[in-house]
Each structure stands twice: as C-alpha cells, then as structure tokens.
C-alpha angles and dihedrals in degrees: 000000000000109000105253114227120181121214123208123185137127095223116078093203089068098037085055103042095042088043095051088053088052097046089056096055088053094261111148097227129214125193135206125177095196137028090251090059094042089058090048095047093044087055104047100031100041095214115202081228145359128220101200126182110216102212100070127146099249115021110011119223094268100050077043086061102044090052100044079051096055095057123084090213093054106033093084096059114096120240129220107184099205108184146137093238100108103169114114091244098063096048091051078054093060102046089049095055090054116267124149101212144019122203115164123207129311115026129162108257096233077062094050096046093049100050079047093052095049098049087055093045087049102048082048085051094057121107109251093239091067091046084060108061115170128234114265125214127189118213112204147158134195087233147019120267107044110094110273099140085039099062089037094054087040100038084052102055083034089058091037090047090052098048109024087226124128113280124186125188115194136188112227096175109090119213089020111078112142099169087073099061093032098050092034084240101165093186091080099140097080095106095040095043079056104048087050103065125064122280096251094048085061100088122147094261089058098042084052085066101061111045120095112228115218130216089246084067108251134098135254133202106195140198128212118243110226140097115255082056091072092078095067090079099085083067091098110154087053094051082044088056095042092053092048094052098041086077092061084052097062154332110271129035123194118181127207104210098161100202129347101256106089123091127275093028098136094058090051080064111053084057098065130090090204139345129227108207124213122225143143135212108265121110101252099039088047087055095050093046087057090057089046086054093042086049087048094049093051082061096048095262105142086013109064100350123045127258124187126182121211122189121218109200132197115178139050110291091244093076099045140053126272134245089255097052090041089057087047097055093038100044086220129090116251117244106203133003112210102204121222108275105160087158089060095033086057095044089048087047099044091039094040100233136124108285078235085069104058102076109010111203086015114125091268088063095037094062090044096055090041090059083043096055079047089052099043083051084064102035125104115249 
C-alpha cells in the first residue's frame, strides 16, 4: 500500500509541483490549503507524514503543529515543517511546537525525499508503546475544598470499571497528596521519588515502579502530604518529563492539579487534551469559576480543546444556587451535578475506600458512571 503524505500550503503552485515529485516516487498524496482543513484531514485520513507550510491565511503552521500534537489521534504523525521563514527563530519555533523536521525554500527534491524517507523510516521504527499514547485530562478547580481530588479518583475507577482499559489517576500537586491517607496506601512517595531524580532518568519503566495498583483495578501516583514536599514544585522539567511519559503507561490520565496557583501550571497544561473544572453552587465560588473558564479559554480550553465543569454539592438544594443560575453565571453548560451524600462521603472516609464503592449502583455511582459513559463517548479508541 502506497505511504500517504499530506500536503498543507496555501500556494497551488507548490501543492502541485511538490505533489507531482511525490507521485512519481509512488507516494499517495494528500493536499490542504489551510491549517482547519489540514487537522481535519490529519484526523480522518491518518497520513505516514505531513509537509506543512507555516505562513497560511487562518492557523498558521505552528499553532498546526501544536494542535495535531495535542491530540492523541494526530501526535504520532511526523511533521516536516517546508517554508520559506529562515530565520533561526523561527526554526527554534517549529521545533517547540513539536515538529520533527525544518527544511526552508527551495530545496532540491532528492533533499526533500530523503528527509521524507527518514522521518517514515523513523515513525515505523518506534516502539508501539510510543505510537499509543493514551488521552490526558486535567482535574481542576479555581480553589481548594471542592472535590477536585475526589472526581478525579472516582472518575478514574467509574471509566476503568466501563471499559475494562488501563486507567491511571496522579497527583501533580507535592506536599499535597490526599489518596494515601483516604484509601490507607502506604506507598505515597512516587511523585516525590520522581521528581527527585534527573529528567532523563523518568522513563516509563521507571514511572511503572512507582504507581500503586488498587483492587478496583486502576493506578495511582501519589504524593505525600506534608510540608517540606512543597518544595519540590519548582521540579518542573521533570514534572514536564513525568506528564509526557504517563500517557505510554495507559489509556486513560487523569491529574490531579488541584488550583492553578502552583508553578508550572501552564505546562500541565499543554499536556492535556481537556480539562474538567470543579465547582460548586454558591455565589463566590461560581464567580471565580467564570474567571477559570475565562483563563482556560484564553488558552484555547472550550475553544479548540474541550472543557467541561462539574459541580460537587454538599448541602440541601434550598440554600444554593441552582444549575440554571450557575450557567448563567458561568456562560457554559454544567456536565454533571454530584448530589450532596455526607452519610457516604464519612463511611468512605472511616472504611478507606473510594467514595464510588460505598454504595455500588447508589446515586453517587450512579453520577459518576453516568460522566464516565460522557467521557468513553470522547475518548479515543
């Protein structure tokens, strides 16, 4: 079966010339004349390579690359920026926003085949490990106190339990692990033993060693709770390194990134493919959920990549407000509702066991299954 390359520029003379030369060599060839149409294409089509021009009327090549690179369907495709931008600059851009190669006009076609050739040989040469890389979901909240370590735990054992595929929760947050003392894990250093070694010593082997698998079938990487841990986030490129290499582990990654005030934030990020946000109905917390959402957008969150809010309450509905008000507030439709349940939250507590397990089939469960089935509907197969 002929090697599919997709060509994206917004000039005809090149799509045509440089198609032409491929054709020839027994290349199937795919063409794009924006960055919109070269995403869609990427997705549906699956090209063994892309040849992407970065100056184009709509999405320019670097924000191309970025986005074929966030998604679990496209990062895999190998990316062969091909433009007439020479400066240095612009080549340190590329390669940033993920591309594998940078080649500036005009090149001699025999150049331009073999640095072809090589990128192919190289994607078939990949372990298939690296070619499955899982979905990422970041868990956050615009303060402390509403769940957000809760839904990601549950959410976790509710998706694992829908689809039978591996499923790992982490806590990203140092010094502030809560799923050791809950669940009586006494294995809570894996994050910390991580973010103590060097970035190139964190590879998935390694990572493997230190999750905790529980007897509801998924895997935890925990974090301690105590203080002298904290300073362990500033370790960011090995956090950097750790979030990159969870994906080869499993399916499926929840985070657990607690608020957005700690540093590196914005790289956690960058590594999700959406986030879910954590809120709850009362006035402040609502406001403060609108400007999170407003923050995320700015960042393409609800735009590009998706964002979903989920509200945890804990008290009866007469003293809150309700779902209407809070989209209103909010200007997004909420998700899920978890419905108050401090009878289930104090057995899970006092038994150590997933607030999910208490009462399987019970309305808690039942909420949690129903955002799982939501969440099995996005996720790549």
């Amino acid at each position: 079966m002929a090697v599919k390359v997709l060509i994206v520029d917004d000039d005809v003379q090149t799509l045509r010339l440089v198609g032409l030369m491929l054709e020839r060599q027994g290349y199937k060839i795919l063409a794009a004349n924006c960055g919109t149409q070269a995403i869609q294409m990427a997705q549906s089509e699956q090209p063994e390579v892309i040849i992407l021009d970065v100056m184009m009327p709509d999405l320019d090549g670097f924000e191309v690359t970025r986005q074929l690179r966030d998604n679990p369907q496209t990062a895999d495709i190998p990316i062969l920026m091909f433009t007439a931008k020479s400066q240095v600059e612009d080549k340190v851009t590329g390669y940033e926003a993920g591309a594998d190669d940078y080649l500036t006009k005009p090149i001699h076609p025999a150049e331009l085949t073999a640095r072809l050739r090589a990128l192919i040989a190289r994607r078939q040469a990949r372990p298939a490990a690296y070619k499955a890389r899982g979905y990422t979901i970041g868990v956050i909240g615009p303060k402390g106190g509403l769940g957000v370590s809760t839904l990601a735990l549950n959410l976790a054992i509710a998706y694992h339990q829908k689809t039978k595929t591996e499923v790992i929760a982490a806590e990203v947050r140092p010094g502030q692990g809560t799923w050791g003392l809950e669940l009586s894990q006494p294995h809570t250093s894996g994050l910390s033993n991580l973010l103590h070694m060097r970035p190139t010593d964190i590879t998935p082997e390694v990572i493997e060693n230190e999750l905790v698998r529980l007897p509801y079938g998924i895997r935890l990487l925990m974090a301690q709770s105590c203080m002298k841990e904290a300073d362990l986030m500033c370790c960011t490129d090995q956090m950097e390194t750790l979030v990159d290499q969870l994906p080869l582990l499993a399916k499926l990654v929840l985070l657990d990134m607690g608020t957005f005030n700690m540093p590196g934030f914005d790289m956690l990020l960058n590594h999700c493919n959406e986030v879910i946000v954590v809120t709850e109905p009362y006035p402040h917390t609502v406001q403060r959920t609108r400007q999170l959402i407003d923050d995320l957008g700015n960042k393409g969150y609800g735009r590009s990549k998706l964002l979903s809010v989920v509200s945890i309450n804990r008290v009866r509905a007469d003293v809150q407000l309700s779902i209407i008000q809070m989209q209103e507030i909010l200007g997004v439709p909420i998700s899920q509702v978890i419905p108050p349940a401090p009878e289930i939250a104090y057995q899970a507590t006092t038994r150590g066991i997933p607030l999910i397990q208490v009462q399987i089939g019970g309305v808690i469960s039942q909420q949690f299954n129903l955002l799982a089935d939501r969440l099995a509907q996005r996720v790549p197969a």
